[in-house]
TORVEXKOL-553827 format. One record per residue (C-alpha): residue in one letter; x, y, z; residue number from 0. Coordinates in nm, 2 decimals. Example, Ala and Ser with C-alpha at 12.3 -4.5 7.8 and 13.67 -1.06 7.14 Angstrom:
REM residues 2
<node rest="A" east="1.23" north="-0.45" up="0.78" nr="0"/>
<node rest="S" east="1.37" north="-0.11" up="0.71" nr="1"/>
END
This chain:
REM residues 196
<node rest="X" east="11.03" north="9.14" up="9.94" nr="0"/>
<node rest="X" east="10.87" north="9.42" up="9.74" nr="1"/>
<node rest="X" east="11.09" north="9.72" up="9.62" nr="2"/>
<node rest="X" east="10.87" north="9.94" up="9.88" nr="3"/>
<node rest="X" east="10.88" north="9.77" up="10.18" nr="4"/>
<node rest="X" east="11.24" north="9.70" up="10.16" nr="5"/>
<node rest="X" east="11.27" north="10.07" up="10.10" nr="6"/>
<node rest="X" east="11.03" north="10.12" up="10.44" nr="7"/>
<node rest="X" east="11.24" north="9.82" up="10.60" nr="8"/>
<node rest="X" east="11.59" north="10.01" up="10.56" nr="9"/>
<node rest="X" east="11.46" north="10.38" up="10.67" nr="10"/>
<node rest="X" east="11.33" north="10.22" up="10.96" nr="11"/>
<node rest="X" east="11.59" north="10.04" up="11.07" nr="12"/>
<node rest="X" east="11.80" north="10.35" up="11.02" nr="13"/>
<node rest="X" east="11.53" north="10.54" up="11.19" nr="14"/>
<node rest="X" east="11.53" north="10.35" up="11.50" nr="15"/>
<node rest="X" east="11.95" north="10.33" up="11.56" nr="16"/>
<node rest="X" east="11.87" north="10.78" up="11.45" nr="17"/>
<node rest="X" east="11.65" north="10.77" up="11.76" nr="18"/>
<node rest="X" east="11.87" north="10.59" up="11.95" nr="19"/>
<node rest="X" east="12.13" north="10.85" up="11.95" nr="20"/>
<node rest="X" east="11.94" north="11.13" up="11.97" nr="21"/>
<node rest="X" east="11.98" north="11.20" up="11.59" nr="22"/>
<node rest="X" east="11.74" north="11.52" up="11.61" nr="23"/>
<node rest="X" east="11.40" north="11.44" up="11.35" nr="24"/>
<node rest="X" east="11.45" north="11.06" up="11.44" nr="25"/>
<node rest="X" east="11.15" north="11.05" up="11.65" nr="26"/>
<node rest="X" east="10.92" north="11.20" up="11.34" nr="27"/>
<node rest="X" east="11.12" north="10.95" up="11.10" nr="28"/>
<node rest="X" east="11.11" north="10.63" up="11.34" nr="29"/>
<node rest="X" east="10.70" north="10.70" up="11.38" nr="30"/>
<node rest="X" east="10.65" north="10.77" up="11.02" nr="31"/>
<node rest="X" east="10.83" north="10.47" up="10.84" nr="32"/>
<node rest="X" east="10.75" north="10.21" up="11.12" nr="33"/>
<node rest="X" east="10.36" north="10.29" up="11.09" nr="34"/>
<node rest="X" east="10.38" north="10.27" up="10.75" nr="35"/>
<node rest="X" east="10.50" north="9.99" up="10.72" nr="36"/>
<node rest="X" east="10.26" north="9.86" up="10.99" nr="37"/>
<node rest="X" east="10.00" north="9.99" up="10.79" nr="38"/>
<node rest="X" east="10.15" north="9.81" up="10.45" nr="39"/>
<node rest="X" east="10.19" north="9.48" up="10.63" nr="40"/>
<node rest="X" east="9.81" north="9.46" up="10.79" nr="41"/>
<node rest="X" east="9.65" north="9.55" up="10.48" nr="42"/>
<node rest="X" east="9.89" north="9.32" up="10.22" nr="43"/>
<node rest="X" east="9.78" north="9.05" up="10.46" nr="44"/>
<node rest="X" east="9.42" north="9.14" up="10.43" nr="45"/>
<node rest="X" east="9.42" north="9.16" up="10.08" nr="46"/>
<node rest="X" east="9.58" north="8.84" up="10.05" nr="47"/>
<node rest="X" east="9.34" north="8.64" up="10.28" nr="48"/>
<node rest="X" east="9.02" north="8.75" up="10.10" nr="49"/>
<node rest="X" east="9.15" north="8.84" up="9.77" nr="50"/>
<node rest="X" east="8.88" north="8.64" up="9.61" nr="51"/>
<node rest="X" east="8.61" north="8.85" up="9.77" nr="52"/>
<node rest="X" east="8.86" north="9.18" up="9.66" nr="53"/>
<node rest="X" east="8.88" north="9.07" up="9.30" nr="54"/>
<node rest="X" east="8.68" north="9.32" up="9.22" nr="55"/>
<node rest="X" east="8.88" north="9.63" up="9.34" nr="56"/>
<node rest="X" east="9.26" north="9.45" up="9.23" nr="57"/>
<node rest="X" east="9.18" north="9.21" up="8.90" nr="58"/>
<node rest="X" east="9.30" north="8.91" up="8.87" nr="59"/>
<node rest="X" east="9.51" north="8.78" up="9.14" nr="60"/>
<node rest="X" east="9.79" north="8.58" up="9.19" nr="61"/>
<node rest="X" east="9.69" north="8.52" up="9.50" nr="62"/>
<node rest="X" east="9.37" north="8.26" up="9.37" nr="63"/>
<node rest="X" east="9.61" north="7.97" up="9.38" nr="64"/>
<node rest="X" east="9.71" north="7.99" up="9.73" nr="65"/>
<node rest="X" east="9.55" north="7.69" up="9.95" nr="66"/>
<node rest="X" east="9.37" north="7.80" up="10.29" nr="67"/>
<node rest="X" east="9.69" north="7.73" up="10.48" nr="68"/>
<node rest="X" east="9.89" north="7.99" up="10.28" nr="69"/>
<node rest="X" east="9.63" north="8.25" up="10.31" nr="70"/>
<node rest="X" east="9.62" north="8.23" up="10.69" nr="71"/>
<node rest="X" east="9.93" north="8.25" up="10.75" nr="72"/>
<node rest="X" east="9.99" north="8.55" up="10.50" nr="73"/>
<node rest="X" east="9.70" north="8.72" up="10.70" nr="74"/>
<node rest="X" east="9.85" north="8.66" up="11.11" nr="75"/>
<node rest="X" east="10.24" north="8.71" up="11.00" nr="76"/>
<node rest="X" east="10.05" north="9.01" up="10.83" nr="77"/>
<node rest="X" east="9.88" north="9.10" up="11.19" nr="78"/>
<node rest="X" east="10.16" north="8.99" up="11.40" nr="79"/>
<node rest="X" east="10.43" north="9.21" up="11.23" nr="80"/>
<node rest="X" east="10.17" north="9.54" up="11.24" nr="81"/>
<node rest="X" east="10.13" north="9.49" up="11.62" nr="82"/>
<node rest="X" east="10.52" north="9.36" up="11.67" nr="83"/>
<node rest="X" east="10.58" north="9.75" up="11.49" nr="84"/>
<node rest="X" east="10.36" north="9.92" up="11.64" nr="85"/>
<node rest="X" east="10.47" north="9.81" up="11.94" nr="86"/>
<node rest="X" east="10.85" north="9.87" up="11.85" nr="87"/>
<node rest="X" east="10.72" north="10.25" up="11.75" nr="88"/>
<node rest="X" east="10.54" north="10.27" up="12.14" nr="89"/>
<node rest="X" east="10.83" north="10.16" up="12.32" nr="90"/>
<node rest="X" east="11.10" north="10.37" up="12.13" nr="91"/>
<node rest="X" east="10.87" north="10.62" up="12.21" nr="92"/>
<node rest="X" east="10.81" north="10.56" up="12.56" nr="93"/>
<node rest="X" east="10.44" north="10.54" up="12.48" nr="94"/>
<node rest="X" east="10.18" north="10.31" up="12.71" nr="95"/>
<node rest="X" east="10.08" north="9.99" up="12.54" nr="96"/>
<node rest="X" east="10.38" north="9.90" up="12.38" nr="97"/>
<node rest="X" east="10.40" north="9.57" up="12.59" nr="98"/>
<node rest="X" east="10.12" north="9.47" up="12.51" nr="99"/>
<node rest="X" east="10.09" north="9.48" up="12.11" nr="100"/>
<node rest="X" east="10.45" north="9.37" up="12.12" nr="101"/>
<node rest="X" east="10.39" north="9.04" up="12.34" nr="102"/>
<node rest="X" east="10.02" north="8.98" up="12.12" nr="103"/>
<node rest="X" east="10.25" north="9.04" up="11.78" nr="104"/>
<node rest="X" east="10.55" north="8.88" up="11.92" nr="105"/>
<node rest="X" east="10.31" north="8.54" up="12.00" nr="106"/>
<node rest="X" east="10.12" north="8.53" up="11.67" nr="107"/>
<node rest="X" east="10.44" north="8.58" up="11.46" nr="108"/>
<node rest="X" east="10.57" north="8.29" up="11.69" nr="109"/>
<node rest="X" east="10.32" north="8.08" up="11.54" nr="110"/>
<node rest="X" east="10.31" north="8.14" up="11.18" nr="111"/>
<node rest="X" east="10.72" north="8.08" up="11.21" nr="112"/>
<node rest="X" east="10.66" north="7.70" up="11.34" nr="113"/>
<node rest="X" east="10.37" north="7.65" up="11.10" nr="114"/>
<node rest="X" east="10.55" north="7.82" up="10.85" nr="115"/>
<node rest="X" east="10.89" north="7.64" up="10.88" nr="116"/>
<node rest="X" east="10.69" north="7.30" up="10.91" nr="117"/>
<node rest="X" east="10.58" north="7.34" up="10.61" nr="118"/>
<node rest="X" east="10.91" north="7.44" up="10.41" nr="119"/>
<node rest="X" east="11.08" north="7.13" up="10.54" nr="120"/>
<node rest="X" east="10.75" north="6.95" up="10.45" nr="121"/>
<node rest="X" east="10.70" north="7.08" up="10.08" nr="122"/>
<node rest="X" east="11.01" north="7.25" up="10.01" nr="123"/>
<node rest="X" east="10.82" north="7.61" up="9.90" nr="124"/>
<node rest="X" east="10.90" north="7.95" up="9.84" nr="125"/>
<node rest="X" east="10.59" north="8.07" up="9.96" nr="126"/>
<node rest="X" east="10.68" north="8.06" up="10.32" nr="127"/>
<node rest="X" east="11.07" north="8.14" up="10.30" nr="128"/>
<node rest="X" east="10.93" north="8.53" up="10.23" nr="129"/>
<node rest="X" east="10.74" north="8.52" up="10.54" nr="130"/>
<node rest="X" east="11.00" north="8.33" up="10.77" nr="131"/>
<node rest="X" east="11.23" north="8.63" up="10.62" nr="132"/>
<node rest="X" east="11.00" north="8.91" up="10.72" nr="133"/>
<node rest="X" east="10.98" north="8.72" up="11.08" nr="134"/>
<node rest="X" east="11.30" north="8.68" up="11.17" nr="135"/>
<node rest="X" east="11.41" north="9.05" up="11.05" nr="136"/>
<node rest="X" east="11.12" north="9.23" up="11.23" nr="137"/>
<node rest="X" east="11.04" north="8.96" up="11.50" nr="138"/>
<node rest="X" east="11.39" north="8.95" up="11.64" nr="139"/>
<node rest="X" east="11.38" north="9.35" up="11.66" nr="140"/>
<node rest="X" east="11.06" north="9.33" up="11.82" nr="141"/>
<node rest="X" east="11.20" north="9.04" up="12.07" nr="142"/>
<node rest="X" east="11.52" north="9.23" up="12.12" nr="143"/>
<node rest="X" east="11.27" north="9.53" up="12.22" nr="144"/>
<node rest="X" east="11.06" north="9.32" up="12.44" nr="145"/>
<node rest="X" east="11.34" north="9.19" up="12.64" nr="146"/>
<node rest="X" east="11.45" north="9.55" up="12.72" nr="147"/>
<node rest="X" east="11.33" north="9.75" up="13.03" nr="148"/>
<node rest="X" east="11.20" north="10.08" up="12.96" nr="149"/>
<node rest="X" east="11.44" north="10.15" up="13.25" nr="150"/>
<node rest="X" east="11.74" north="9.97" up="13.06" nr="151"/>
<node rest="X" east="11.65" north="10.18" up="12.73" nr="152"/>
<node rest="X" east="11.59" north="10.52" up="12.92" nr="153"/>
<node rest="X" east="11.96" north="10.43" up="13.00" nr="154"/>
<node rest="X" east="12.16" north="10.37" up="12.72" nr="155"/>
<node rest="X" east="11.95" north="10.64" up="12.51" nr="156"/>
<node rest="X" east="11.96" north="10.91" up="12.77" nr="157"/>
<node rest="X" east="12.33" north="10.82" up="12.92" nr="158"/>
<node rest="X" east="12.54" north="11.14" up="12.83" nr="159"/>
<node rest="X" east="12.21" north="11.34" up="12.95" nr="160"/>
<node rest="X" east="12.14" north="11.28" up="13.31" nr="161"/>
<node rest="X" east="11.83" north="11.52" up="13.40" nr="162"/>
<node rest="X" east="11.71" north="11.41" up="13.11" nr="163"/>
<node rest="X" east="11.73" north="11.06" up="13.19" nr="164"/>
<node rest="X" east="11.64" north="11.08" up="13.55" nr="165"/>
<node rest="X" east="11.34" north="11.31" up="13.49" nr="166"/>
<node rest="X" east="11.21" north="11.03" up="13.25" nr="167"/>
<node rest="X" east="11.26" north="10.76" up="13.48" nr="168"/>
<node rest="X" east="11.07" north="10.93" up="13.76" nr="169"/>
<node rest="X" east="10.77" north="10.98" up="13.48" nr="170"/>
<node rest="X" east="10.77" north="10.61" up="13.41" nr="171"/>
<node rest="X" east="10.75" north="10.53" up="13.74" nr="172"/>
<node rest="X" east="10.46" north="10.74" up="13.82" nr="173"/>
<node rest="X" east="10.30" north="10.79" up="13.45" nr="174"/>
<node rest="X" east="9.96" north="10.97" up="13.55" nr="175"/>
<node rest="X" east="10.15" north="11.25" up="13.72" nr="176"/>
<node rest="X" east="10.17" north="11.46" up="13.41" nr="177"/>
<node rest="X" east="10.35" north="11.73" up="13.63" nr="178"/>
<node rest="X" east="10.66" north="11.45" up="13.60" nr="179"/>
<node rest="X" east="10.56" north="11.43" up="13.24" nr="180"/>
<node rest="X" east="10.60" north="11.83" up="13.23" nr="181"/>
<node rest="X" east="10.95" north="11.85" up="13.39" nr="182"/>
<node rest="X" east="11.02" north="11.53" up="13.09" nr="183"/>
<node rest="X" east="10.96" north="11.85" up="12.82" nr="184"/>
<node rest="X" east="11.11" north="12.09" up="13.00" nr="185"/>
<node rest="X" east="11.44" north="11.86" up="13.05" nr="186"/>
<node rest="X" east="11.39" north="11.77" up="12.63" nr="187"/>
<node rest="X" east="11.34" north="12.13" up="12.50" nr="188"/>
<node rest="X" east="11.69" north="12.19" up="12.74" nr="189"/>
<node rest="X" east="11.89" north="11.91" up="12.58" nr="190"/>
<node rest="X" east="11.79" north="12.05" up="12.23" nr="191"/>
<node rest="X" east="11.89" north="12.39" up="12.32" nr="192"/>
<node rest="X" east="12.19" north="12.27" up="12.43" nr="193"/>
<node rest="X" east="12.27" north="12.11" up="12.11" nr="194"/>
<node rest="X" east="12.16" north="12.42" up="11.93" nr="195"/>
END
């Protein structure tokens, strides 16, 4: 792993357990490091896949040396772990669509893993260890995510503030009332205050 994304890695782990305890600023944090990283995954993967075509713009690569196999799976591991973040960043956030990109990401990162740990036992090379690495650190947060109810998380996040957590419930229940999503605010600006 590069200097950076371990950086991004780290502060978004400790984002995520900040958001989980109400850590006030968590919320901006979690967003901000998470789609970075999201963003630095998807377009290393990119750049790696048609690097030959992107000479141009980066010099001499590398990344020339790499056969077809290699560069494939550096571009869906690349995918997968952008959506699996994305979608860790959506359900954290109690955003719509998190499912989704988090069951896509979660399958494609599936794949590269089995292809990619094939091929380690097979020819015993580095080249996939890094990506197996990056899979199971962000694939089993994004699984651990996946397997956890809205419902279960609105729980355990929102447990020592009850309106809070009942008025969030009722929202996801019924999310194109946005009067419920209204009385959500209202219940989060009350909590802060509290705080305060």
């Amino acid at each position: 792993m590069k200097k950076a994304e371990i950086i991004l890695s780290v502060c978004g782990i400790a984002a995520l357990v900040m958001n989980i305890f109400l850590i006030p600023g968590a919320g901006l944090l979690t967003v901000l490091t998470l789609m970075t990283l999201s963003v630095y995954y998807f377009y290393s993967g990119y750049v790696i896949y048609f690097s030959n075509k992107l000479r141009i713009f980066f010099g001499k690569e590398s990344n020339q040396n790499l056969n077809l196999l290699q560069k494939a799976a550096t571009f869906a591991s690349g995918i997968g772990l952008s959506l699996v973040l994305v979608g860790i960043v959506f359900k954290i956030q109690f955003w719509s669509g998190a499912k989704l990109q988090l069951n896509i990401g979660l399958l494609l990162l599936l794949l590269v893993f089995i292809v990619g740990l094939f091929n380690y036992i097979k020819t015993k090379s580095d080249f996939f260890i890094s990506i197996i690495n990056r899979i199971v650190l962000w694939g089993g947060i994004g699984l651990l995510f996946a397997l956890t109810s809205d419902a279960d998380l609105v729980q355990f996040k929102y447990r020592n503030h009850p309106a809070l957590r009942d008025a969030i419930l009722q929202a996801l229940e019924h999310p194109n009332q946005s009067y419920l999503w209204d009385n959500v605010q209202k219940e989060r600006d009350k909590m802060y205050e509290e705080k305060e």
